[in-house]
C-alpha positions as CSV (number, residue, x, y, z in Angstrom):
1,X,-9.5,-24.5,-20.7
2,X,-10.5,-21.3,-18.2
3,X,-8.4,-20.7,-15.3
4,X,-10.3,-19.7,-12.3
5,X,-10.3,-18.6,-8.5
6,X,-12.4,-20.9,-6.5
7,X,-11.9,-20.9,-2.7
8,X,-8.8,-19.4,-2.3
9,X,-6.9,-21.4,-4.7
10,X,-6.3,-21.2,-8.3
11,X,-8.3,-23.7,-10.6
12,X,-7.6,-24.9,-14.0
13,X,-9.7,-28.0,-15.6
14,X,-7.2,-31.1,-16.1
15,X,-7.7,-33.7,-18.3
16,X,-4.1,-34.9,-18.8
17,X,-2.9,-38.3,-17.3
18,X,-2.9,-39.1,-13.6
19,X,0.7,-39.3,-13.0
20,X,2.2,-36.5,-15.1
21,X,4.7,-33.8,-13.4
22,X,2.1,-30.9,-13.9
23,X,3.0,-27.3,-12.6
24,X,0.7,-23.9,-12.9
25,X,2.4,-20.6,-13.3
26,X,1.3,-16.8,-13.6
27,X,3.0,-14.1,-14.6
28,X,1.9,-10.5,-16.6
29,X,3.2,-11.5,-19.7
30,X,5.3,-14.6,-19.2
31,X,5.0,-17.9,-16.8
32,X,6.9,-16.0,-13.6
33,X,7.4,-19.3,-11.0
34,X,6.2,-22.6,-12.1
35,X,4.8,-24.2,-9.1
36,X,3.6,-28.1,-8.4
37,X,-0.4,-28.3,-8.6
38,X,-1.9,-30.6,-7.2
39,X,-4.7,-32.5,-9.0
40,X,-8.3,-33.0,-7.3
41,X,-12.2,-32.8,-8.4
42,X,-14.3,-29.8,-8.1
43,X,-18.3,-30.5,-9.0
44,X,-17.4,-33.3,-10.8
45,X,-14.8,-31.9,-13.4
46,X,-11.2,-33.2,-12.5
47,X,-9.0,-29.9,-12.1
48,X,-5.2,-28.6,-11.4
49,X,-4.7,-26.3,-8.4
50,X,-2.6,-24.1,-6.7
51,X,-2.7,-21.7,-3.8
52,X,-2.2,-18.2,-6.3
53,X,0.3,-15.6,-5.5
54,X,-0.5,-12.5,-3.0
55,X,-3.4,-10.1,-4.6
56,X,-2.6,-7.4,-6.8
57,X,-6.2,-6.5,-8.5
58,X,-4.2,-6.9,-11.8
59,X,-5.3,-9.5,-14.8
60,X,-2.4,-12.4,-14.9
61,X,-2.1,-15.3,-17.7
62,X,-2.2,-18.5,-16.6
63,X,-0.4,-21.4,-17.8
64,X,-0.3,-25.2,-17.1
65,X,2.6,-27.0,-17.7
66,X,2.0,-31.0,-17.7
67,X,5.3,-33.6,-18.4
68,X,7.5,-30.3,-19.7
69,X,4.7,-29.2,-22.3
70,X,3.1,-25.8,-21.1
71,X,-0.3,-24.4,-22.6
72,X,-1.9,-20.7,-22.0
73,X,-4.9,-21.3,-20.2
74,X,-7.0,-18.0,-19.6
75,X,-6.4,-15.0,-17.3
76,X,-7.7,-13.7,-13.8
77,X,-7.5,-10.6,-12.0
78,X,-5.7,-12.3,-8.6
């Protein structure tokens, strides 16, 4: 999985089931505030997304956290 920024939001690909509780969260070094993605299609590829936090120009992890299970997905500089 690569976490990405894609029109103003913050894009991770999604594969997981349709109704799970999923949540994204950045942070430097650990997930700072889990918060509620919501789960749409971009070019075809079903994705998780979430408006990201105010820029810094600094490199934050990523994680996605689906039915209480969270997974490192990539970084980007927000």
């Amino acid at each position: 999985m690569t976490a990405r920024l894609v029109a103003g939001w913050l894009v991770v690909p999604y594969a997981g089931p349709e109704l799970g509780r999923v949540h994204i969260a950045t942070g430097r070094h650990q997930a700072d505030e889990w918060k509620p993605a919501y789960l749409d299609y971009l070019d075809g590829e079903r994705v998780a997304k979430v408006r990201p936090p105010a820029p810094t120009g600094h490199p934050v992890q990523v994680w996605i956290r689906v039915n209480g299970a969270a997974t490192a997905v990539g970084h980007v500089t927000i």
